[in-house]
Residue, then its C-alpha position, 0 to 999 in steps of 0.5 A: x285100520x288099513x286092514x279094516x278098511x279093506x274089510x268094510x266092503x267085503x263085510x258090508x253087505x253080510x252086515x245088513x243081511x243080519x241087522x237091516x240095511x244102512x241109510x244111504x249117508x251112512x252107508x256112504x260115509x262108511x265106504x269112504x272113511x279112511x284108516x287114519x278116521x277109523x284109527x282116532x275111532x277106535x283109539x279110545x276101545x284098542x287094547x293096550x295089554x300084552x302077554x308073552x309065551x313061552x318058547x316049546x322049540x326042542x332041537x331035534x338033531x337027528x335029520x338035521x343033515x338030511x333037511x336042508x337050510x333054507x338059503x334061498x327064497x322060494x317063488x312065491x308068485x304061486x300058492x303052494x309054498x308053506x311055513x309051520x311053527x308050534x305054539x305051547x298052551x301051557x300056561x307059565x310052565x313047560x312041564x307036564x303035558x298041554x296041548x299045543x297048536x300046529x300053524x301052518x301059512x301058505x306064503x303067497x297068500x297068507x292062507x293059514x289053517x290050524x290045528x290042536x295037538x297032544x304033547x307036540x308028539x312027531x307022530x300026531x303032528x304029522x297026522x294034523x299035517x296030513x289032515x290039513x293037506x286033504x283040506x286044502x284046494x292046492x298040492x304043498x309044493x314047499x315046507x319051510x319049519x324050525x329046528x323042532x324035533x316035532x318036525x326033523x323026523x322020519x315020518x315027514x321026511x318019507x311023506x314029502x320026499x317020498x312020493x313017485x310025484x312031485x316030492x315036497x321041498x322039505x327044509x329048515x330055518x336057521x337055529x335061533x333065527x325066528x324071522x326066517x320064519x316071519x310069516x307062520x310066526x305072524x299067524x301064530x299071534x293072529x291065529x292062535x294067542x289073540x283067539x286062545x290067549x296064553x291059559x294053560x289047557x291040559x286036558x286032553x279032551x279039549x283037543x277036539x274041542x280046539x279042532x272043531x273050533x280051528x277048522x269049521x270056523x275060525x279056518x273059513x272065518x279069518x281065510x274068507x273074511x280077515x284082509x292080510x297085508x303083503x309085503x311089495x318091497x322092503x328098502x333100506x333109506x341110510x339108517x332106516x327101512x322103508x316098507x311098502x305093501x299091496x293093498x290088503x286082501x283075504x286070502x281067499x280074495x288072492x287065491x282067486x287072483x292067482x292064475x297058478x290056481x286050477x279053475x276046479x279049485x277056485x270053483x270050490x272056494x267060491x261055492x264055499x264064500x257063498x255058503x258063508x256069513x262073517x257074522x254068524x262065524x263070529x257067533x259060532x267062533x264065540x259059542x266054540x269058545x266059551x264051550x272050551x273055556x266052560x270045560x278048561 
């Protein structure tokens, strides 16, 4: 609700560009209501049912001496610094062949893009990971990924390492350690179970299907428009831990904020909001989806 609070205002003015403006005491009404009236709203509509995957994560050995452990936290107060994770659509068995679906989240701004893959091969991992670098307005300067063979391989190494400028900071999680990779691990619910739901897809022609859907909606759809929030400090009160976080914001709202963001890039994001329309991304987003499951 926190989030959806902060979205209110962000949606507010699309909203009556689609279905006609408010009257001024509704209007008012809804700018001032706060996360705890909307939360006893929505009680009685909130989904209660949940589902669990499986876990993918073969260990891939081969590098492992070669890609460093992450033991330090990355300066964060810039974009640029992302975590990757793999989710599996195989329904309620890993055997056989399925698609699965690259996450990759920028850290300091929640900036997330996904992308559809066959088999979790290194080599078409590393092509989507390519794809998703040209689509975005700031250089990679950090990879954090699990121990998957997916990623430990010579292909990644070569192409972050690799390179005559600044090189990409390649290291890995711990083993069986999930919240070193807390926050790609977040996206992976938000960004893929809740969107694609845990049914098994093996059939190959729906990769594209899940690409076009990933990157020309869903992607401008959840980085414009859905407010995330971030962690301000994390303290420990005898038994328990206290969090407190920053009011929420898009991830395009804290792009803009950052002043480590070139005036081009943010020149393009912003030519980009204006091009935008939550809605009608959410009927684009809903039409991609029930082509995908017409198909599945």
């Amino acid at each position: 609700s926190k989030k959806l609070r902060a979205a209110i205002p962000l949606w507010l003015p699309f909203y009556e560009q689609e279905y006609g403006a408010l009257d001024a005491d509704t209007k008012t009404k809804l700018l001032a209501i706060s996360p705890s009236t909307i939360d006893r709203t929505l009680k009685p509509v909130r989904a209660t049912g949940k589902t669990t995957g499986l876990c993918g994560t073969k260990p891939g050995s081969l590098l492992k001496n070669q890609i460093p452990i992450k033991t330090h936290n990355w300066d964060v107060s810039k974009p640029g610094f992302f975590e990757a994770d793999t989710v599996a659509h195989c329904g309620n068995s890993l055997s056989g062949n399925f698609l699965w679906s690259l996450t990759f989240t920028d850290i300091f701004s929640g900036w997330t893009e996904n992308r559809a893959v066959w088999n979790k091969g290194s080599y078409g991992i590393f092509t989507q990971i390519k794809d998703i670098e040209a689509s975005l307005v700031f250089p990679i300067l950090g990879f954090d990924c699990d121990n998957g063979s997916e990623f430990l391989n010579h292909h990644l190494l070569r192409y972050f390492t690799d390179r005559p400028q600044s090189p990409i900071q390649f290291t890995r999680s711990r083993p069986y350690k999930k919240n070193d990779n807390a926050h790609v691990e977040q996206k992976n619910w938000t960004h893929v179970r809740q969107l694609l739901g845990y049914d098994r897809f093996d059939r190959p022609e729906l990769v594209a299907l899940i690409n076009d859907l990933y990157k020309n909606a869903f992607s401008l759809y959840a980085n414009y428009f859905c407010p995330t929030l971030k962690l301000k400090e994390k303290l420990r009160v005898n038994s328990k831990y206290v969090k407190k976080y920053y009011p929420p914001k898009t991830p395009y709202q804290r792009l803009l904020d950052s002043e480590q963001l070139t005036r081009e890039a943010k020149l393009l994001l912003r030519v980009t909001y204006k091009s935008l329309n939550p809605f009608k991304l959410k009927k684009i987003i809903e039409s991609k989806l029930k082509m995908i499951l017409f198909i599945f």
